[in-house]
N, C-alpha and C positions, 0 to 999 in steps of 0.2 A: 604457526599451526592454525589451520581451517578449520571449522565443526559450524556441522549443520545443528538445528535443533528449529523444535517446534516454537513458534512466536508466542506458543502459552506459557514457555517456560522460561523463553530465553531470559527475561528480566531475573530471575528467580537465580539463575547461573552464572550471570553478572553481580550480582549481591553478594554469591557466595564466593565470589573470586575463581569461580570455575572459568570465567571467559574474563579479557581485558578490551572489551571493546565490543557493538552490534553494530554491523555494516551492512543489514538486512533490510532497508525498505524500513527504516523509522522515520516513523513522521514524528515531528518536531512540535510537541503540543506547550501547554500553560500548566497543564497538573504534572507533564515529563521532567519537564524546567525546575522542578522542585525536588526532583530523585536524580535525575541524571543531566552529567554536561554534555555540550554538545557542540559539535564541529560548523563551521559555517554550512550552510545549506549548502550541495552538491545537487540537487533535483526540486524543482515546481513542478506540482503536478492539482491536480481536483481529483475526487471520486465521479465515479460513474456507473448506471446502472450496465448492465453486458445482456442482450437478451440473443432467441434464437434470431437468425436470418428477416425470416419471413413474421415476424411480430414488428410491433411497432409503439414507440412511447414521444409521446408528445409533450407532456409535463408530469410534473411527480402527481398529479392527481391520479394518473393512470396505475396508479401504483395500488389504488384502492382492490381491497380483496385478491391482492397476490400473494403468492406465494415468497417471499424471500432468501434468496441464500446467502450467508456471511461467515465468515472465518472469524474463530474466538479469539476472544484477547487483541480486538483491532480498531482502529477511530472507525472502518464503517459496521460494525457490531457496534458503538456508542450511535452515530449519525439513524441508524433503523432503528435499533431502543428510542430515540429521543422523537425523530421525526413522522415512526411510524408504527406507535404501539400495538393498534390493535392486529398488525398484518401478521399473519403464521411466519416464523420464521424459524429455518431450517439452519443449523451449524455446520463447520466441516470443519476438521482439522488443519489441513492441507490444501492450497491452492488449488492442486490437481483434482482432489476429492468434488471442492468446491465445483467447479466446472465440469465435471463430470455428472454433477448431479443435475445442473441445467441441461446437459447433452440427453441427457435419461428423462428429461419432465419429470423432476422429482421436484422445482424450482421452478417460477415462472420469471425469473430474471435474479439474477444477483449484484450485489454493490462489493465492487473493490477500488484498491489505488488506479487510475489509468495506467500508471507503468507497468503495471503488472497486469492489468486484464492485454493491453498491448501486446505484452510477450505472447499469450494466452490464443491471443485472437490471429495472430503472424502463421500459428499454427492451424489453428482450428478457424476454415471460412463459412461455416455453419453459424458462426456467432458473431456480436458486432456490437457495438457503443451504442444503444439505444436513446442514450445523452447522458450528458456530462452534470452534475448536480449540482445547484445555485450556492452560492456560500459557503464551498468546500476547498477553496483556495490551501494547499497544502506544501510542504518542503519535507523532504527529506534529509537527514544528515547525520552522520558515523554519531554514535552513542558512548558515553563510558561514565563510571560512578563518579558521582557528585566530587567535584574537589579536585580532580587529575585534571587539573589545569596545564602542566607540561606535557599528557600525553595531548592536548586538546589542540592544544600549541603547534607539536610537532606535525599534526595531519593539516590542521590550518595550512603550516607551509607550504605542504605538501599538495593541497588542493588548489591554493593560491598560483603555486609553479605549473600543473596540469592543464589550467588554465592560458597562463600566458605563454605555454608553449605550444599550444592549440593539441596535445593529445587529449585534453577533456570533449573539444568539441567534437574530433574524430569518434570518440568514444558514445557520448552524445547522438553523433548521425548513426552509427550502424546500430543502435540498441533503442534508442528512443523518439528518431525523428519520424515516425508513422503515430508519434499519439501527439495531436495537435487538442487544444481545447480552445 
C-alpha cells in the first residue's frame, strides 16, 4: 500500500507505525542516523537555488536582501536558517505551492533538492537552476524506524539487483539525467 503525506508529518506517521518505510526524497543526514535506518543511497544530488528565467545568480552573495522560498520540515529550510538568517523567508507546504509562489513573485528565488526542482523545471521553462550550492553534497535513501535491520536488508538487495541489471540506470536516464551538477 501507497500514501502520500506531507514531509511535515511523514516522520511523525513512521513513529506511530502508521507507515513501514519513507521512499520520498530523504536525504540521509547525522541527526537522521540517530531516529531512523537507512537503505544504501539510491540518489546524489546538491541543493540548488531555482530562480525565474530572465534573473540571474552568480554566487550565494546575490542572495542578499531576497526573498526566499523553502518547504517545512527540509535540510534546505535547515541550510537558509543556518546560512542565511537575516533573508525574509517564505514557507510552503507542498512543492507545488513552493513553486507557484516563485511563478507569482511572491519569492525571489527558492532552495530545493536538484531532483526535485528538475522534475519541476522539465515542466515549467520559465524557471531554471540559478546554481547549484557549495557544500550541499547530499544522498538520498528509502527510510525506516531505528532497528529494522531485516527490512533494511531486504531493500538493500533489492537496490543492489536494480543496479546490476541496469533497470536502476534506465530509471536514472528517464527521471534524472537532465540535473547534472
Amino acid at each position: 500500500e501507497y500514501e502520500v503525506s506531507l514531509w511535515s508529518d511523514i516522520l511523525e506517521k513512521l513513529f506511530k507505525g502508521e507507515l513501514d518505510l519513507i521512499c520520498s526524497a530523504v536525504t540521509v543526514t547525522e541527526s537522521r542516523r540517530h531516529i531512523l535506518e537507512f537503505t544504501n543511497p539510491y540518489l546524489h544530488f546538491r541543493l540548488c537555488a531555482v530562480i525565474n528565467q530572465e534573473d540571474n545568480l552568480n554566487s550565494v552573495h546575490d542572495f542578499k536582501n531576497k526573498t526566499i522560498g523553502i518547504r517545512e520540515a527540509t535540510e534546505a529550510e535547515r541550510y537558509v536558517h543556518t546560512n542565511f538568517p537575516a533573508n525574509n523567508m517564505v514557507h510552503a507546504e507542498t512543492n507545488k505551492d513552493l513553486y507557484r509562489k516563485l511563478q507569482a513573485g511572491k519569492i525571489d528565488l527558492l532552495i530545493d533538492d536538484s531532483p526535485i526542482a528538475g522534475g519541476f523545471l522539465q515542466k515549467n521553462k520559465k524557471l531554471k537552476v540559478g546554481m547549484f550550492l557549495p557544500n550541499t553534497d547530499s544522498q538520498y535513501a528509502i527510510a525506516m524506524k531505528k532497528g529494522d535491520v531485516a527490512l533494511k536488508e531486504q531493500f538493500n538487495k533489492v537496490l543492489t539487483l536494480l543496479k546490476e541489471n541496469g533497470v536502476y540506470q534506465t530509471i536514472y536516464k528517464k527521471w534524472f539525467n537532465d540535473i547534472q551538477f
